[in-house]
MDAnalysis code that builds the backbone (N, CA, C; Angstrom):
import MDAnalysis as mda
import numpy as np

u = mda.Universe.empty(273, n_residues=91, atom_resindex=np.repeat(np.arange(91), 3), trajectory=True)
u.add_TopologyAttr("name", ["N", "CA", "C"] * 91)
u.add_TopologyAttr("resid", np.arange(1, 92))
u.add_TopologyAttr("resname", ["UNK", "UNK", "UNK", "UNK", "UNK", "UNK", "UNK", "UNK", "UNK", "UNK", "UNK", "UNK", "UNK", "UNK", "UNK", "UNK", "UNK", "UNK", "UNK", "UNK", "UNK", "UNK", "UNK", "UNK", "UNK", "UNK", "UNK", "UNK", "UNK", "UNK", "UNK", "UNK", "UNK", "UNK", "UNK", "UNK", "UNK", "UNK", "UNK", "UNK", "UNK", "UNK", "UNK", "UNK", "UNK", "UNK", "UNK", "UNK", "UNK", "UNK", "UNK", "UNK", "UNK", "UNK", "UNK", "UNK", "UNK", "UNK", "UNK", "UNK", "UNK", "UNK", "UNK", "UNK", "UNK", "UNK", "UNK", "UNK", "UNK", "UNK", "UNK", "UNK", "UNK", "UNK", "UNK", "UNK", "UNK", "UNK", "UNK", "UNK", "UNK", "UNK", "UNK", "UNK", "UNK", "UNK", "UNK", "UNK", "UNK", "UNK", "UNK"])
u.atoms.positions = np.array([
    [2.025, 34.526, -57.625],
    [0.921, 35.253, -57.060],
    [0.663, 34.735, -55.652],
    [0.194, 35.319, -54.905],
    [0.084, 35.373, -53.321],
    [-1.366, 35.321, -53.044],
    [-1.741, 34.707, -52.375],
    [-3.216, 34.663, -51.997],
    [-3.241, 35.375, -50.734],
    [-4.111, 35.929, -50.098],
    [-4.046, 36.661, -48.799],
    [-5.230, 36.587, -48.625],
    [-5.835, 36.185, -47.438],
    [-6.740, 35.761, -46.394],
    [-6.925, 36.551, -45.373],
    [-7.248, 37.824, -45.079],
    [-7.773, 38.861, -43.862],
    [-8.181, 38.051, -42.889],
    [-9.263, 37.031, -43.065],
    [-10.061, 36.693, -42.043],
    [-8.732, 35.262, -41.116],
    [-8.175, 34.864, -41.747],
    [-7.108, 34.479, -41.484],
    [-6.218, 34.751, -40.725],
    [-5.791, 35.502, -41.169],
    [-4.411, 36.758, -40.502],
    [-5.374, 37.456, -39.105],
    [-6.492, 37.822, -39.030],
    [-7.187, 38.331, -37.905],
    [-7.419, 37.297, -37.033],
    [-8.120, 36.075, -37.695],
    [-8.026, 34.814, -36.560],
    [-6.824, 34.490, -35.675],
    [-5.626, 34.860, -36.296],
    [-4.352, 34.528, -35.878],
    [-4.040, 35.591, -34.941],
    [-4.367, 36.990, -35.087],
    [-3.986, 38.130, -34.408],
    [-5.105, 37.781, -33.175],
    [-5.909, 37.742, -32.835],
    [-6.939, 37.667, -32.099],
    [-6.519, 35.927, -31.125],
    [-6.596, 35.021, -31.531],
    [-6.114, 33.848, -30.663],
    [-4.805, 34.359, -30.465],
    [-3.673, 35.530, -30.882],
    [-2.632, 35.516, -29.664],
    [-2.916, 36.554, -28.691],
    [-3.774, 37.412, -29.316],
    [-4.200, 38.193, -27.834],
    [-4.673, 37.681, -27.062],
    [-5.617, 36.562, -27.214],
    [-6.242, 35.335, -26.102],
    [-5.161, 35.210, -25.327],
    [-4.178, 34.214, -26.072],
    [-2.664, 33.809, -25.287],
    [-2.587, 34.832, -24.363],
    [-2.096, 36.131, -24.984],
    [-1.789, 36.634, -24.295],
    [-2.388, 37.467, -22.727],
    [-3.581, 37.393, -22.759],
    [-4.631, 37.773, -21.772],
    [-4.818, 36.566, -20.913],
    [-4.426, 35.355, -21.565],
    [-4.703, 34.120, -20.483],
    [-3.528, 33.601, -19.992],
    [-2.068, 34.538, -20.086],
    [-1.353, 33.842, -19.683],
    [-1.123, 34.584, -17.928],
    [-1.208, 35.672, -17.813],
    [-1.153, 36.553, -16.515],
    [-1.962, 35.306, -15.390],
    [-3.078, 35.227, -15.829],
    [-4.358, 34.633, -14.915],
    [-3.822, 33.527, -14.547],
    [-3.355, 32.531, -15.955],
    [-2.704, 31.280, -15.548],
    [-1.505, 30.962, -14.523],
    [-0.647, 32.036, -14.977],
    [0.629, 32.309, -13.609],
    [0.286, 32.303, -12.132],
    [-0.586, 33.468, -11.949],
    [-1.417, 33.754, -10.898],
    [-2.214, 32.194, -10.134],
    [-2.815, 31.875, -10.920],
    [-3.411, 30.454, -10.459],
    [-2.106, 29.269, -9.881],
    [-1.421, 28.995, -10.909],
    [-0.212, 28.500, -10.399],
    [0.416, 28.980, -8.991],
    [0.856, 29.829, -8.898],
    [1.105, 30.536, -7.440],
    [0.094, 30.230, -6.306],
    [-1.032, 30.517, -6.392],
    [-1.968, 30.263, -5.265],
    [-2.557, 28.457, -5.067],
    [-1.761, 27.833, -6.226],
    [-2.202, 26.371, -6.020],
    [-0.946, 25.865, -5.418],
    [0.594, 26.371, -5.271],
    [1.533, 26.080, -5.218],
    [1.430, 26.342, -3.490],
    [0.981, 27.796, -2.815],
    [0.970, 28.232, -1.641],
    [-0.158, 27.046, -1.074],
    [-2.018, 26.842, -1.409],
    [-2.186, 25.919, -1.165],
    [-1.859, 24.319, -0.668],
    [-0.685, 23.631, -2.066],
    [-0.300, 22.589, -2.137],
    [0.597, 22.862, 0.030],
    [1.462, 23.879, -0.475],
    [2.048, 23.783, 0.735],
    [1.722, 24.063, 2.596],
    [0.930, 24.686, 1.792],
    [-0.192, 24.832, 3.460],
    [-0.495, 23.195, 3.873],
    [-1.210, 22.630, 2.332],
    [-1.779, 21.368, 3.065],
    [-0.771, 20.143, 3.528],
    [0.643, 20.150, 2.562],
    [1.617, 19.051, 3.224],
    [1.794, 20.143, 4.782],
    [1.901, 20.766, 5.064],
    [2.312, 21.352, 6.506],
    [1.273, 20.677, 7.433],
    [-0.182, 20.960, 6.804],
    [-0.984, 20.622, 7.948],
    [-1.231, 19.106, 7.989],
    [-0.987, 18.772, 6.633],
    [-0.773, 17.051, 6.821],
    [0.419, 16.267, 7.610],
    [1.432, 17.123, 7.678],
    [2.476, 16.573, 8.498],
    [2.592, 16.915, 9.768],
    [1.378, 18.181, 10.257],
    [0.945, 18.477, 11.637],
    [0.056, 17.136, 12.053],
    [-0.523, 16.784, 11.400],
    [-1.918, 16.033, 12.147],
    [-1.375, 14.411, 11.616],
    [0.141, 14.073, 11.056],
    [0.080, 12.864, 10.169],
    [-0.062, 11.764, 11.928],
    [0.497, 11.804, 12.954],
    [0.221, 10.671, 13.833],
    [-1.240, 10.861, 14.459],
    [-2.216, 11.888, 14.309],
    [-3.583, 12.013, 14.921],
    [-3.905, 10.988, 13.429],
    [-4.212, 11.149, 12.184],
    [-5.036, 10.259, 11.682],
    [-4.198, 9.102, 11.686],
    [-3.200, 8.569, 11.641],
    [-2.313, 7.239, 12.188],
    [-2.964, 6.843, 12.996],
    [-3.143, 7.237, 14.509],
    [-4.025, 6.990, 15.641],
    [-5.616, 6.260, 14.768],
    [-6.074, 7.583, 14.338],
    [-7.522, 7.295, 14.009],
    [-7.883, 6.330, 13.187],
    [-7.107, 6.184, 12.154],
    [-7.031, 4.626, 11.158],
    [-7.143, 3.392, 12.218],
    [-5.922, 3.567, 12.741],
    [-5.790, 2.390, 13.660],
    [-6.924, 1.684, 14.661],
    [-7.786, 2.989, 15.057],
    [-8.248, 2.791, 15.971],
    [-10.038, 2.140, 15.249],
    [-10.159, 3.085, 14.276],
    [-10.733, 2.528, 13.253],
    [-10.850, 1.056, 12.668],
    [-9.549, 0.321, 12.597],
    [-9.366, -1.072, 11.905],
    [-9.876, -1.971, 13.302],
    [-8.922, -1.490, 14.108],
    [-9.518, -2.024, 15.437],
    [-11.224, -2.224, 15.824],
    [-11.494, -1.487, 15.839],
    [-13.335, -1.449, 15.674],
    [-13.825, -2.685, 14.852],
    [-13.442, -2.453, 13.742],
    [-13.965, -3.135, 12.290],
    [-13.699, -4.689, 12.935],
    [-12.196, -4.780, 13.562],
    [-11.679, -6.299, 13.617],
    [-12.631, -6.638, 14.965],
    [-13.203, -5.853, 15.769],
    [-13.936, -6.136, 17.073],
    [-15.226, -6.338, 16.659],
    [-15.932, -5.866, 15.798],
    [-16.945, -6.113, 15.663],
    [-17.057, -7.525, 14.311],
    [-16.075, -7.510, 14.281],
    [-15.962, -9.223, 13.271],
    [-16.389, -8.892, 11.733],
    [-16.606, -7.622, 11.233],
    [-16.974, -6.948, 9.992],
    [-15.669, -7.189, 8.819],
    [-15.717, -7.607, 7.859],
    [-14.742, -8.336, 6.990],
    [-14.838, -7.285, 5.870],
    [-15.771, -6.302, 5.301],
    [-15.533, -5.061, 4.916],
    [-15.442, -3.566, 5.977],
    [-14.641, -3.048, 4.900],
    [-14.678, -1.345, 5.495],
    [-16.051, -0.715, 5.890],
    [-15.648, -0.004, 6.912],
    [-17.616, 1.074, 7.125],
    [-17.009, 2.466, 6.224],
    [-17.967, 3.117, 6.477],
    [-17.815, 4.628, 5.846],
    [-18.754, 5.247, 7.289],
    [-17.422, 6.050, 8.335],
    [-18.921, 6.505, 9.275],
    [-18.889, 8.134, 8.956],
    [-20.214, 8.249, 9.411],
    [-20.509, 9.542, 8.963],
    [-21.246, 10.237, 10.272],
    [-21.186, 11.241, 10.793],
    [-21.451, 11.547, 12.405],
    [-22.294, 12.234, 11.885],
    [-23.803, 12.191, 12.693],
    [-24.246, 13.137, 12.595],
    [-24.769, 14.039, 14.013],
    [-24.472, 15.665, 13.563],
    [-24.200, 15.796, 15.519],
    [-25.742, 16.001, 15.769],
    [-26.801, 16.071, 14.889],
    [-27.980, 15.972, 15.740],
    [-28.978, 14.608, 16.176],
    [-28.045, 13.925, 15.892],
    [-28.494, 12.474, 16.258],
    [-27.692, 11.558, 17.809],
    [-26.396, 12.403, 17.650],
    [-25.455, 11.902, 19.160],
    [-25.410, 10.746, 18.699],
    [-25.204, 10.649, 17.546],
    [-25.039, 8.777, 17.188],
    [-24.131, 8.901, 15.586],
    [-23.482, 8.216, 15.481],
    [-22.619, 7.651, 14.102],
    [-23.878, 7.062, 13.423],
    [-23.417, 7.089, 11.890],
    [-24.547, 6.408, 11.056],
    [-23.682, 5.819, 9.867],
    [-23.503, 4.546, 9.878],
    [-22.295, 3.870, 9.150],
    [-23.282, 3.677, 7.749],
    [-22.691, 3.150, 6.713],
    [-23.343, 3.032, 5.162],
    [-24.272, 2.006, 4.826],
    [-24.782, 1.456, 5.947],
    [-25.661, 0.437, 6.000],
    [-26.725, 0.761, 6.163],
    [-26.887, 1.938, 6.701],
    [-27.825, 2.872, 7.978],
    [-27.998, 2.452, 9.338],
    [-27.619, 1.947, 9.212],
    [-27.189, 1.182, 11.169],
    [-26.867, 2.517, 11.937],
    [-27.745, 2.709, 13.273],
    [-26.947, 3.433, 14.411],
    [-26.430, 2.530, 15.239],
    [-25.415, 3.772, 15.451],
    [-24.221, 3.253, 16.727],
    [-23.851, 4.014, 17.655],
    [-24.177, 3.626, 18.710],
    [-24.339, 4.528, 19.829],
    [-22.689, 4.829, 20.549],
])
């Protein structure tokens, strides 16, 4: 004898139509994260010696001002002044 379960067999029919309705979207996403990914190595390998420069010039600062941790600066343009994580301005 065979037992048979409707609500079963419908749970099963219904989670593959899910599958199947979520797999289009998922492709789609893939593609536009893939075009993304590659935009940003392009523009990272446009600008890779400008932030080289800016690190550098950065450590330099830090080692001039005799500071033995990292800053975090944060510009703000209606102040015409940097505002590092201490709250210190710097003109």
């Amino acid at each position: 004898m065979v037992f048979q379960q409707p609500e079963i067999e419908l749970s099963q029919r219904l989670m593959e139509a899910a599958r199947n309705r979520l797999a289009e979207p998922e492709l789609e996403y893939g593609i536009q994260k893939s075009k993304v990914d590659s935009v940003r190595s392009k523009l990272f390998a446009a600008l890779r010696t400008t932030y080289q420069e800016r690190d550098r010039l950065r450590l330099l600062v830090q080692f001039r001002e005799g500071s033995t941790r990292p800053r975090v600066w944060i510009f703000a343009p209606t102040l015409k002044s940097c505002v590092c994580c201490v709250g210190q301005g710097h003109s």
